[in-house]
N, C-alpha and C positions, 0 to 999 in steps of 0.2 A: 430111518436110514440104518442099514445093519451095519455090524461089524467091519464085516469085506470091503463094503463101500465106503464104509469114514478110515478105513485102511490106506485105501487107496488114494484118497482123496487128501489125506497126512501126508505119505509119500511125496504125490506131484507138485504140490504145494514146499513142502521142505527139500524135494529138489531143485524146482525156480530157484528160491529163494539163496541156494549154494551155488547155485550157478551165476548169478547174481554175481555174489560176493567173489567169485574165482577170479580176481581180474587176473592169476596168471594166466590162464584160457584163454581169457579176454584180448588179453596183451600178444600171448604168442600166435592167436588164431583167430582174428575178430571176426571173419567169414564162417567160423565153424560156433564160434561162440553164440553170433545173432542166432543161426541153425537149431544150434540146441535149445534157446530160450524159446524161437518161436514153437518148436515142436510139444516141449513143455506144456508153453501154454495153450497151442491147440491139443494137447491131451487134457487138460483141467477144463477146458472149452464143452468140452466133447461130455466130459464128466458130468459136468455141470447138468448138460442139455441131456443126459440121459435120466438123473436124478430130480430135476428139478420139481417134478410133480409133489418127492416123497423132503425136501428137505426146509428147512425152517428157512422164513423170509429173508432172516437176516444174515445168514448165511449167504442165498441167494444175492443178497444185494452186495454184498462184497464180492464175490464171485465175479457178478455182473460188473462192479465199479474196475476190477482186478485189485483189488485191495486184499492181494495175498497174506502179506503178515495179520492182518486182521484175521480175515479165513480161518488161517492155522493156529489163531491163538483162542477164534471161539471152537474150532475143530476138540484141540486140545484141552478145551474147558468142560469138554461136554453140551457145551451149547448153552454154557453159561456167561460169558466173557459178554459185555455191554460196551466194550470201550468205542472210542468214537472215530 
């Protein structure tokens, strides 16, 4: 996986995850908030399924679980992070 693409894939991932967290969003806009998560996540969806050939299993399987904070912490490791 290059650069660009574990770039990208940081990103979408560490956007969820604030979008997540925004519950003023949430609060002021719940119609726009679901919006934004589902967009999100069919952008990582998308990622996923264009990458999938070139990136490590377990990556993949959280990906696939949507087990985002995971994702971005073996993202962030390098592809070392084992946690469960």
């Amino acid at each position: 996986m290059d650069d660009a693409a574990t770039a990208t894939l940081r990103s979408l991932l560490r956007h969820r995850l604030d979008l997540i967290a925004d519950h003023a969003f949430r609060d002021r806009d719940p119609a726009a908030h679901l919006d934004a998560l589902r967009t999100v996540s069919e952008e990582i969806t998308a990622w996923q399924e264009t990458h999938r050939h070139e990136i490590p299993r377990r990556l993949d399987h959280f990906l696939t679980s949507c087990s985002y904070e995971k994702a971005l912490r073996f993202v962030d490791s390098g592809g070392t992070w084992m946690g469960h």
